[in-house]
C-alpha positions as CSV (number, residue, x, y, z in Angstrom):
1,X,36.2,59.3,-1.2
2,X,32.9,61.3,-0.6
3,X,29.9,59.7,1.6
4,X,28.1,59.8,-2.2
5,X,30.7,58.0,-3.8
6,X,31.1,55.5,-0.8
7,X,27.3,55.3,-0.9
8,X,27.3,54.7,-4.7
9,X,30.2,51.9,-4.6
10,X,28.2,50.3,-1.9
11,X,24.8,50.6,-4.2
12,X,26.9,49.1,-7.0
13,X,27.9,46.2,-5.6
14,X,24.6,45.5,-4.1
15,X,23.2,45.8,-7.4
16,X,25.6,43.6,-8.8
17,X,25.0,40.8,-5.7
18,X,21.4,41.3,-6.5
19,X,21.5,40.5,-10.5
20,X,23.6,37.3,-9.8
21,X,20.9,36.2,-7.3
22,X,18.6,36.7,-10.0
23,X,20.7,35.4,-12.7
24,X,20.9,32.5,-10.2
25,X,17.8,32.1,-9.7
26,X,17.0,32.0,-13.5
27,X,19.1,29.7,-14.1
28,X,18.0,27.4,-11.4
29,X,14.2,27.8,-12.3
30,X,14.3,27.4,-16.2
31,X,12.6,28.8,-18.8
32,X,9.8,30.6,-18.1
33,X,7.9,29.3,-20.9
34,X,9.7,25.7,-20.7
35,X,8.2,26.0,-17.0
36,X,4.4,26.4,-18.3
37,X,4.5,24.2,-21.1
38,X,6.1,21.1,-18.8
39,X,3.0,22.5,-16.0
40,X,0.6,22.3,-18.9
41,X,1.6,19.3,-20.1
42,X,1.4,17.6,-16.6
43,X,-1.7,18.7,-15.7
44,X,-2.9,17.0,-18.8
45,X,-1.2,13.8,-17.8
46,X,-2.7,14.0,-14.4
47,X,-6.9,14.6,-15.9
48,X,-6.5,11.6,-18.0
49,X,-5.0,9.7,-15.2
50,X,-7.9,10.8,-13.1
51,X,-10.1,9.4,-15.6
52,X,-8.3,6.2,-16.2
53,X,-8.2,5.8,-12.5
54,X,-12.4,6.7,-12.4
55,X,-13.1,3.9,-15.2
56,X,-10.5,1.5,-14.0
57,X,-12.9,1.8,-10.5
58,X,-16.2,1.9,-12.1
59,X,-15.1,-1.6,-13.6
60,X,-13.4,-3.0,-10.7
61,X,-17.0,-2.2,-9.5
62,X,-18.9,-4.0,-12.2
63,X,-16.2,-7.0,-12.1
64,X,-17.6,-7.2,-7.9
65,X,-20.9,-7.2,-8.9
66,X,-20.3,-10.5,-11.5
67,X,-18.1,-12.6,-9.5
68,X,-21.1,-12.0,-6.4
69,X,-23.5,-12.8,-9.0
70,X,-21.4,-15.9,-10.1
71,X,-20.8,-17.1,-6.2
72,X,-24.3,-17.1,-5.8
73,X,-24.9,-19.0,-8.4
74,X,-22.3,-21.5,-8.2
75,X,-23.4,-21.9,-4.5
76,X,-27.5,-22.7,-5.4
77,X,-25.8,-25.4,-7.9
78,X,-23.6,-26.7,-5.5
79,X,-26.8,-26.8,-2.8
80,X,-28.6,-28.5,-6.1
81,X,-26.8,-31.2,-6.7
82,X,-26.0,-31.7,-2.8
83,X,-29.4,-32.0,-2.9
84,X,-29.5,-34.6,-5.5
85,X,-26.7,-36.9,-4.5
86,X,-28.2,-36.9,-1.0
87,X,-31.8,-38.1,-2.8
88,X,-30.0,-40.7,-4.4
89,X,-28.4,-42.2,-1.7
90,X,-31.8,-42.5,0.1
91,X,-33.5,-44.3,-3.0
């Protein structure tokens, strides 16, 4: 066998290791288009998650700013009638 021929065997069976790796790899990875479409569809999922998660905040905000609102309140009545047993008892 020549030094061409030995260098051509060699060459071929690179080549073949090589399109198994990529077959390989092909198969491992997917569907190209499979593969952007599942990405697409995630990155959809995750914006209106993001805006769930934005709203869901902005009313966990608003729901902070009754029930402070409410203590206060609840605490002046409490201080009011306080107030008005401790009036009685003193008539």
């Amino acid at each position: 066998m020549s030094v061409i021929e030995s260098a051509a065997t060699r060459l071929d069976k690179a080549l073949s290791r090589l399109e198994g790796a990529v077959g390989s790899l092909f198969v491992r990875s997917g569907d190209p288009v499979l593969l952007r479409q599942e990405l697409a569809a995630m990155m959809e999922d995750r914006a209106r998650l993001a805006e769930q998660l934005d709203e869901s905040l902005a009313r966990e905000k608003e729901l902070q700013t009754l029930a402070d609102e409410a203590s206060e309140a609840l605490g002046a009545a409490i201080a009011e009638v306080r107030a008005a047993l401790g009036r009685e008892g003193q008539s």
